[in-house]
N, C-alpha and C positions, 0 to 999 in steps of 0.2 A: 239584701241578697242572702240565699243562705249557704249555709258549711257548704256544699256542694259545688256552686257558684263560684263563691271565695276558693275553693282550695283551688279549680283549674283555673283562675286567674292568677293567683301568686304563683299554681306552677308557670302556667304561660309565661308570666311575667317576668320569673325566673329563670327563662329557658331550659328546664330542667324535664324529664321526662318521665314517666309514672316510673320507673326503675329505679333511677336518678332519688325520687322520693322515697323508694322503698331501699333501697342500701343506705340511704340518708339518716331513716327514720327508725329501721326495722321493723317495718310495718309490711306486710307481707304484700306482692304488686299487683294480684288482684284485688286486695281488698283496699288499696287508692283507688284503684277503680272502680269498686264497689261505692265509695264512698264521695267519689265525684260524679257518680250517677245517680245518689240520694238513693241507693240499695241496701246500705249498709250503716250503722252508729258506730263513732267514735267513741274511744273510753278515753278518760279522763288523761293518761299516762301518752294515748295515742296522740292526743290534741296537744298534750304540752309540746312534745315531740313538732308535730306541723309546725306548732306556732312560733317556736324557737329557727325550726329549719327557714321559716320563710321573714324571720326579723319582728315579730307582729304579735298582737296577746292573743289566748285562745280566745277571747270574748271578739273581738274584731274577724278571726276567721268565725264565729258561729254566724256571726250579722247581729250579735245583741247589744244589748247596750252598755255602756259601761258600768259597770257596777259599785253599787251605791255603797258598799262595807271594802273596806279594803282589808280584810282578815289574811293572815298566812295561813292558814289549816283551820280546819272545819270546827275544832274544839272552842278557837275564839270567833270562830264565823259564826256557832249556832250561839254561843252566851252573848255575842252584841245583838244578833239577832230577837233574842228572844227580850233581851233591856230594850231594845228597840219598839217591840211589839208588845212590851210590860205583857208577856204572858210567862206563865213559869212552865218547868220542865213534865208534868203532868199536865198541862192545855197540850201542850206541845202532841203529848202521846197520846191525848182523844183527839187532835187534829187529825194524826198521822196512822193509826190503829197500830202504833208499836208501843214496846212497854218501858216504861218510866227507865228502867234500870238499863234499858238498851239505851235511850236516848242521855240518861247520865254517864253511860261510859264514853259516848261519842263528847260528851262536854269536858270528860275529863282526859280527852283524846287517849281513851285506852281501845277503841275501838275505830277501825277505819269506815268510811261512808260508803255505802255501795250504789252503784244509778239508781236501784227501787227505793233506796231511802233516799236520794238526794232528787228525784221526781216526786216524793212525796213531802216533804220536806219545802220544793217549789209550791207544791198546789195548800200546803197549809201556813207560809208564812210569806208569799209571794217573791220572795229571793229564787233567781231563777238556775236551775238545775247548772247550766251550764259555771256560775258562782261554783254550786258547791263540788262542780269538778275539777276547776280551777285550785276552790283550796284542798281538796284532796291530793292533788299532785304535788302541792307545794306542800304538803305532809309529807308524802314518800319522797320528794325529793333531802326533806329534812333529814327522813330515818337514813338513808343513804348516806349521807356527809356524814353523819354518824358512826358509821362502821371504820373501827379503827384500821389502821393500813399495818401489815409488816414487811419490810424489805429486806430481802438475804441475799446473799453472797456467800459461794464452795470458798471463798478466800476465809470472810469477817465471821461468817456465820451469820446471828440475827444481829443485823445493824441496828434499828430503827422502828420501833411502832410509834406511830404519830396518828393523834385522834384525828376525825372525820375535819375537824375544826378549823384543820391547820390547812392553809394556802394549797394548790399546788406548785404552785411557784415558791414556794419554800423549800414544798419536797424536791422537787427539780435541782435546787441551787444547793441543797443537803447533798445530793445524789452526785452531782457535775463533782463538788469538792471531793468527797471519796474519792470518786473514781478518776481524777486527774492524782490524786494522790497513789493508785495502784500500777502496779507496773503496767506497759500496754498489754502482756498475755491476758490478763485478769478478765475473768466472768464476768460482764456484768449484771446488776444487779436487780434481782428479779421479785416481783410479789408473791409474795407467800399465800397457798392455797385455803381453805377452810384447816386442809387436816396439819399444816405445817411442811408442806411439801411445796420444794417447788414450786412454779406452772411455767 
């Protein structure tokens, strides 16, 4: 079956309705509908989103197969790739007409994948697009856990920067202790904005 297929049966399935999916997912409500009528593509971030809301991999909502590299990010997707298919990083870039120094920053994941390279990329090394959007997302989901956290409070001031790394359920059980330890007027305690503010 394809994406389109799959998606209104895990909705069906879900009892859930194109809204339901779209405050779900943040995926705007006509474009679930766009995309359960095969009008519309999904990007990479959008399918992780689907695939999480309905319990299921992005590769089982596309209809493909499951996939043969189990990479987290594109970096170690294309270098098993390319051991795999013992070609080096210049075949790679007369496969694909891009250039050597693009395709080595994508190995040295300094560079994200975009769909024109990860459809080009499917038709020169047969690993299918829907993979390298897979490891794409599990890139960005990486860079994300990554951004350090800070928590403030008008009481403590900055309590707390804790890396991407740490649990939330850490932060939580950090947070709960504080703040049983404040009197009950006490502010609680809030994330800190880009600029140091508030939010």
């Amino acid at each position: 079956m394809s994406l389109a297929e799959n998606l209104r049966v895990a909705r069906a399935a879900s009892g859930l309705s194109q809204q339901a999916v779209a405050d779900s997912t943040g995926i705007p409500r006509t474009a679930v509908s766009d995309i359960e009528h095969g009008k519309r593509e999904v990007g990479a971030l959008e399918l992780k989103a689907l695939a999480n809301l309905f319990g299921t991999s992005a590769d089982a909502l596309l209809g493909g197969e499951p996939p043969q590299l189990s990479a987290t990010d594109p970096a170690t997707l294309l270098r098993d790739t390319l051991a795999k298919l013992e070609i080096t990083q210049a075949e790679l870039a007369r496969r694909t007409g891009l250039s050597v120094k693009h395709i080595n920053q994508i190995a040295q994941d300094l560079k994200p994948i975009s769909s024109m390279v990860a459809l080009r990329f499917e038709r020169a090394t047969g690993v299918s697009s829907a993979e390298w959007h897979r490891a794409a997302a599990e890139r960005q989901d990486r860079l994300l856990r990554r951004r350090p956290r800070v928590w403030w409070s008008p009481r403590l001031g900055v309590l707390e920067e804790l890396a991407g790394s740490v649990p939330l359920e850490v932060i939580r059980v950090v947070t709960n202790t504080v703040l049983a330890a404040l009197p009950d007027d006490a502010t609680e305690l809030l994330p800190v904005n880009q600029k140091g503010l508030a939010s």
